[in-house]
C-alpha positions in Angstrom: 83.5 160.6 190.3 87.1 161.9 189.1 89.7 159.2 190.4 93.6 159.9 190.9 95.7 158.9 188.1 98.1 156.0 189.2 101.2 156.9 190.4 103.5 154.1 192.0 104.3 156.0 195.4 100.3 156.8 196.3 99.6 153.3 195.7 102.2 152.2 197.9 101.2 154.6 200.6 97.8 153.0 200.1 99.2 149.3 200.3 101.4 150.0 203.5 98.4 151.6 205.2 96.5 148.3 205.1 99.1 145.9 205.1 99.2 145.3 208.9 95.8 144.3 209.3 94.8 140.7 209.1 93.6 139.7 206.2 94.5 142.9 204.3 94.6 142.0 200.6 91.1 142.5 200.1 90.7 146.4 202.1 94.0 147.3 200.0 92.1 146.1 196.8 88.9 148.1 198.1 91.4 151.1 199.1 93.0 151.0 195.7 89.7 150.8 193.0 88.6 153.6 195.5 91.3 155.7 194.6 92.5 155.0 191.3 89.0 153.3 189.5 90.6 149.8 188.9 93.2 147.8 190.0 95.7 148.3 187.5 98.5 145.4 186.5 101.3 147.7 188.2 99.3 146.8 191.8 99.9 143.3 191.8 103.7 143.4 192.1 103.5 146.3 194.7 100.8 144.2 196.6 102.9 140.6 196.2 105.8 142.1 197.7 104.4 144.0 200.5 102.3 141.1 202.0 105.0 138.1 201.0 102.8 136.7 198.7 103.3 135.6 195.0 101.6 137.8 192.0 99.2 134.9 191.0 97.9 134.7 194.4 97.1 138.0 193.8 96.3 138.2 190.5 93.6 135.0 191.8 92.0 137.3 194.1 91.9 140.4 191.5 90.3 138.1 189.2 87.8 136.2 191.2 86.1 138.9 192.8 83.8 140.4 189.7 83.8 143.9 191.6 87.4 144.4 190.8 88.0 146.1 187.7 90.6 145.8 185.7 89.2 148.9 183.4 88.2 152.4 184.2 83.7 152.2 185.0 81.8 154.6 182.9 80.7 157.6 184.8 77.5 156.0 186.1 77.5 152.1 186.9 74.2 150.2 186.7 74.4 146.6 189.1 71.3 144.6 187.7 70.3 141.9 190.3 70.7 138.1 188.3 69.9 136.0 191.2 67.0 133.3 191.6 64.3 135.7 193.2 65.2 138.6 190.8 65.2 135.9 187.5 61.7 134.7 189.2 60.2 137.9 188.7 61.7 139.1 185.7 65.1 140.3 186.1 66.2 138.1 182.9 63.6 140.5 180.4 65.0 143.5 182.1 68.6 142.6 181.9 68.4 141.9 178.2 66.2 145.5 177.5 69.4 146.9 179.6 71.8 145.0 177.4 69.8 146.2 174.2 68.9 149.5 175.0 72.8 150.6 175.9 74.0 148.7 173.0 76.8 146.3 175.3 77.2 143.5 176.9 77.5 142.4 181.1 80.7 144.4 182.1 80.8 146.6 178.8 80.8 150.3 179.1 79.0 152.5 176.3 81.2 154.0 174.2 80.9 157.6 175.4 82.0 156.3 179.0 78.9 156.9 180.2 77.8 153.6 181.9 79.1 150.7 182.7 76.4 147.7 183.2 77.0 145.0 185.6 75.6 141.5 187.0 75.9 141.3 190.4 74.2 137.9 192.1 71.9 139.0 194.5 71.8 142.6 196.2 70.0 141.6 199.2 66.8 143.2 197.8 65.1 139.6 197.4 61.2 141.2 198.7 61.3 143.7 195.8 62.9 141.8 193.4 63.7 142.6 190.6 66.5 145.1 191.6 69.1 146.9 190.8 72.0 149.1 192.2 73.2 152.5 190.1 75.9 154.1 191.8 75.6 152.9 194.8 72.0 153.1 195.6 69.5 150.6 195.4 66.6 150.7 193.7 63.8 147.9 194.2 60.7 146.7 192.7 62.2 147.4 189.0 60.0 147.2 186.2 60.5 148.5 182.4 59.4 152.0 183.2 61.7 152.5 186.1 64.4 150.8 184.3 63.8 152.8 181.4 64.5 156.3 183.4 67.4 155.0 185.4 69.4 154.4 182.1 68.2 158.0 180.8 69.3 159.5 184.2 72.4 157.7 183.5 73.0 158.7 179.8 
């Protein structure tokens, strides 16, 4: 998915479209890694200002939340489920035959910016654990076969 290249006065646009609504740091952040891929350092100043707030109360929030990324996501990204239910049926094996296969760690992205491998802490899939979410879809019951040809779709 091709994002926009930054560009202070689309950003802004983004930020003042938002910025009325209550609670609007975290739909600007959403808004923002939408358009551009990340949330690039140049946000937070453009984000403190418009909502009255100081950059390390934004810079908190852009760092606490792992689905903010500070760095462009491969073309394809890979969620794998490391919650209690998913560890219980063997999410652990599969994330480390992840890890291993693609050559990265948790949050890495293979060097031909292919995929980027994340651990997310429960998808909501807890009946058909282990899972796993690649690009937005959701894929349940995950065992090394079906792992095996999400990462080749991917690659």
């Amino acid at each position: 998915m091709p994002f926009e290249i930054w560009e202070d006065t689309r950003a802004q646009a983004i930020i003042t479209a938002h910025a009325g609504h209550e609670g609007a740091m975290l739909p600007i952040l959403h808004a923002l890694q939408a358009a551009f891929g990340l949330i690039p350092e140049a946000a937070i100043p453009l984000i403190a200002e418009t909502l009255n707030l100081s950059h390390a109360e934004v810079h908190g929030v852009v760092t606490f939340y792992h689905d903010f990324r500070r760095e462009l996501p491969g073309r394809h990204v890979l969620k794998l489920c490391r919650a209690e239910a998913c560890q219980a049926m063997g999410g652990d094996a599969l994330g480390a035959r992840a890890r291993g296969k693609l050559g990265l760690d948790w949050g890495g992205t293979t060097a031909d910016g292919q995929v980027t491998l994340d651990a997310v802490f429960c998808l909501g899939l807890c009946a058909t654990a282990p899972s796993a979410m690649i690009d937005g879809r959701l894929v349940g019951r995950l065992n090394e076969a079906r792992l095996d040809a999400l990462l080749e779709q991917a690659q």
